[in-house]
N, C-alpha and C positions, 0 to 999 in steps of 0.2 A: 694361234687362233683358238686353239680348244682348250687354257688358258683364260683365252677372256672371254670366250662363250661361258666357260666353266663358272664365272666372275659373275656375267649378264643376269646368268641364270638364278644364282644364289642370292643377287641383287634385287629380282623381279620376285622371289620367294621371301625376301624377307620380312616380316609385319608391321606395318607402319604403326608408329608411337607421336605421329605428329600430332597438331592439334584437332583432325577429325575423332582421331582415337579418343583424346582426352575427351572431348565434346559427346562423343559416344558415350562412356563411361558416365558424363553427369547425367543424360541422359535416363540410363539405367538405374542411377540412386534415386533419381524423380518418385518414383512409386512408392518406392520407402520411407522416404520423408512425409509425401502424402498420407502415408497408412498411419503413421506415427501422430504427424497431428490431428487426422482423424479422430483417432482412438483418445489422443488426450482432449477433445475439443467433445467425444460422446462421455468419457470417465467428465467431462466438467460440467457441461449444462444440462446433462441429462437429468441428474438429481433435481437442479436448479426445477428445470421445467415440469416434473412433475409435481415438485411443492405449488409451482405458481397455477397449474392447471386442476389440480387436488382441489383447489380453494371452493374453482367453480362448482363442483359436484356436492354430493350429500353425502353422510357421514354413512349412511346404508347402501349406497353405490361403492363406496371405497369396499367395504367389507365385501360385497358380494362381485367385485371385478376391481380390484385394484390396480391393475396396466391398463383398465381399460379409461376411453374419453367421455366427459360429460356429453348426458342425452339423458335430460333436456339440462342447459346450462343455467350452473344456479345460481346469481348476483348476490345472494344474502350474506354469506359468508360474510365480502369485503363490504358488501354498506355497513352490516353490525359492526364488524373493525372498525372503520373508518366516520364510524355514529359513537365512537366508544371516548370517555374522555381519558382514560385510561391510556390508550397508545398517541393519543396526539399530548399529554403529558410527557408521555417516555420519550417521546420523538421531539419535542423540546429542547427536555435534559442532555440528550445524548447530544445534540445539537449545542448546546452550551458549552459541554465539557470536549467537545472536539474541538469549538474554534478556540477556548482557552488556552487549550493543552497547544493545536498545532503551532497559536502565534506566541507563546512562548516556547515552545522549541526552536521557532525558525527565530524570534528573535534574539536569542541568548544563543543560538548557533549561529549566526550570522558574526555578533561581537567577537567571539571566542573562535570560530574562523578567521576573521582578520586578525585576529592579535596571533596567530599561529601560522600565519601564510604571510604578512606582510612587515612583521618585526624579527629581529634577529636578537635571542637573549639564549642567558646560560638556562638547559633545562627544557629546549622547546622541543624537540622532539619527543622527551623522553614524558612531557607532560600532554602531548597528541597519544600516545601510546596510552597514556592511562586514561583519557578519555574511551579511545578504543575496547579497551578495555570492558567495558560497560555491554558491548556489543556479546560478550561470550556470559556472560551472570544470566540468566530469564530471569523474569518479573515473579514463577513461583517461589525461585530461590529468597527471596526479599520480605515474599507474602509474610510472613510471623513479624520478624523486626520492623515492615513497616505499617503495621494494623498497632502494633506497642505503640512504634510515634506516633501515627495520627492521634490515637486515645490520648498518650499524655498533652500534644496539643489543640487537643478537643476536636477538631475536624472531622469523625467521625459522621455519617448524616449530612456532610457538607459537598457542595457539587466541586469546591477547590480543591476539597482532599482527593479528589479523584484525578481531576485537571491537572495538579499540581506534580504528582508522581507521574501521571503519564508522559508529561512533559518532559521531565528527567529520562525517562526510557526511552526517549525518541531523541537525547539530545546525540548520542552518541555515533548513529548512524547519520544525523544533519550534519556534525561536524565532519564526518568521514566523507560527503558527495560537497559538501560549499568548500571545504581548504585547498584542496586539489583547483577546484575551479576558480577560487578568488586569485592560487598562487598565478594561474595561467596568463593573469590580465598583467600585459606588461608595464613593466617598471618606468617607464619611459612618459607615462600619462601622467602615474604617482608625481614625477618630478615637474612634471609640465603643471600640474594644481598648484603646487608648492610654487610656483615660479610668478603662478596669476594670483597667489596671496591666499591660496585654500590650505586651512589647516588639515591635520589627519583626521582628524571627525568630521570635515568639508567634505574630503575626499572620499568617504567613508559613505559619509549619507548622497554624496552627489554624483558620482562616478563608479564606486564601486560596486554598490547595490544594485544602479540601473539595470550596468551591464551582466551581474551576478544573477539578474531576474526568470532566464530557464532552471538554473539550478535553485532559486529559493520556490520558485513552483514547485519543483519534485520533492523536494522535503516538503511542503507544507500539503499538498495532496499525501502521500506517504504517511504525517503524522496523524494528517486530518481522520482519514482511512483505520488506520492505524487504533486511534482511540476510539472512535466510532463502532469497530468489532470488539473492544475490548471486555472482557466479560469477568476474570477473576477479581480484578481489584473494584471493580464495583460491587463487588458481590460481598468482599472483604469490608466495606465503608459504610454501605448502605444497609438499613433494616429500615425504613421510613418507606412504602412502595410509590409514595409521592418525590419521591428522587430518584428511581428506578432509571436506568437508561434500556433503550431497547433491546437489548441482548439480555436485560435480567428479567424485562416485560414479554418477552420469548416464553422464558422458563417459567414465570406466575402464569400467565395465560395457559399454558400449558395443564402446568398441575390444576388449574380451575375447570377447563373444561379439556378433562383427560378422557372423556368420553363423546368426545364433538370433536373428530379427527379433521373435519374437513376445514370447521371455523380455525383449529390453528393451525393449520397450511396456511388458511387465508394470513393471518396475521405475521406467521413466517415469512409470507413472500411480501407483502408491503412492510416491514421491516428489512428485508432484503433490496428494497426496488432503491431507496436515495442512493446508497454507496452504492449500488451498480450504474445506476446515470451515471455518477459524480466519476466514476472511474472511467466508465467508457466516454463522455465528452474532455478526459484530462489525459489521455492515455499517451496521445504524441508529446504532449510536452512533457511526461514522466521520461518517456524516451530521448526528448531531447537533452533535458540536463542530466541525466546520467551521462551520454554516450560523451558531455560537453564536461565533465566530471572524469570520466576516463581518458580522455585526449588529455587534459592538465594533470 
């Protein structure tokens, strides 16, 4: 008996590891994770939000309280921006050379995805790898050899010399989220096209695309995004300020009125306002074809 009282005891003493315990413990990490995205969500919009509310104010309010809120709110800033032909130019261009550059990535990623996911030949791996590849070089590494080519052929000043390299630097991460996802689509359809008389370019434009349609979104927001911030190789191409894209009409605004802090807040943040819609109404389906990109 004192045996198995001795047993009861040590029994009724010992700490439960069940699933209340676990459930406790997430519990406990709740807070942390909280504080965590906190701090990155104030380290993120905080800057943001001063730029956009900056705009409102006057150039002699910033200097004599710079944390502090406009009083009285001053609209001039953004009507002069947005009176100005100068940023609805830039905002054009930049517009130009993103839908150029995205839908040549996505579509010369898309080809070069299928022919790396749905053929078997000598060399295919080792030629996805060199695509990859591209993903570890940056764009500054490039900057001199490819300011030489565009000079010798003549693009220079031209909005396709921009388009056209960006495109390239974006091909490398589209081929890396479409081949995974086109390999995922089973074999079993391929052969059912083929069977109703659909060639591989049938199948290609009729079935594999459709269904490829969350991952050709993420690349194509991604490169869209992508060229839109870009700001060296325009810098490298352009000397014409009537081909400026927005990130280099940042930098002229700037140096022109380097003593009107408030006007280029204003102009920072309606340069900043398209890609932040454009991210925040795309952001699930970034999500989706990636996570449909990792499962394949």
């Amino acid at each position: 008996m004192t045996a198995i009282g001795a047993a009861g005891r040590a029994h009724q003493a010992a700490p439960r590891t069940g699933p209340r315990s676990s459930s406790h413990r997430r519990w406990l990490t709740r807070p942390g994770v909280y504080l965590v995205a906190l701090a990155i969500l104030a380290i993120t919009l905080v800057p943001m939000l001063y730029v956009f509310v900056g705009g409102f104010r006057t150039t002699a309010q910033l200097n004599t309280n710079p944390a502090g809120l406009p009083h009285p709110w001053v609209w001039d800033n953004y009507r002069s921006v947005l009176s100005s032909s100068f940023f609805w130019r830039s905002l054009g261009n930049t517009a130009l050379v993103a839908v150029v550059a995205s839908g040549l990535s996505v579509g010369l990623g898309a080809m070069a995805s299928f022919a790396l996911s749905r053929y078997s030949f000598r060399g295919r791996d080792a030629l996805f790898i060199f695509f990859i590849t591209g993903l570890l070089f940056p764009a500054n590494a490039a900057a001199l050899p490819l300011f030489l080519l565009l000079q010798r052929l003549g693009m220079l000043d031209n909005l396709f010399g921009v388009a056209i390299p960006e495109a390239a630097f974006s091909l490398p991460f589209t081929i890396l989220i479409l081949r995974p996802f086109m390999r995922a689509i089973p074999g079993e359809l391929e052969d059912a096209a083929v069977l109703d008389g659909a060639s591989r370019l049938g199948f290609f434009w009729r079935i594999l695309l459709p269904l490829s349609g969350p991952a050709l979104t993420t690349v194509a927001i991604l490169a869209f995004v992508g060229s839109w911030n870009a700001y060296l190789l325009p810098l490298l191409v352009f000397n014409d300020q009537s081909h400026f894209t927005l990130p280099l009409g940042v930098a002229t605004f700037q140096s022109q009125y380097s003593q009107d802090t408030a006007r280029v807040l204003a102009f920072t943040a309606l340069s900043m306002l398209p890609a932040l819609g454009f991210l925040a109404l795309a952001e699930r389906r970034i999500v989706g074809g990636l996570t449909g990109a990792i499962k394949g």
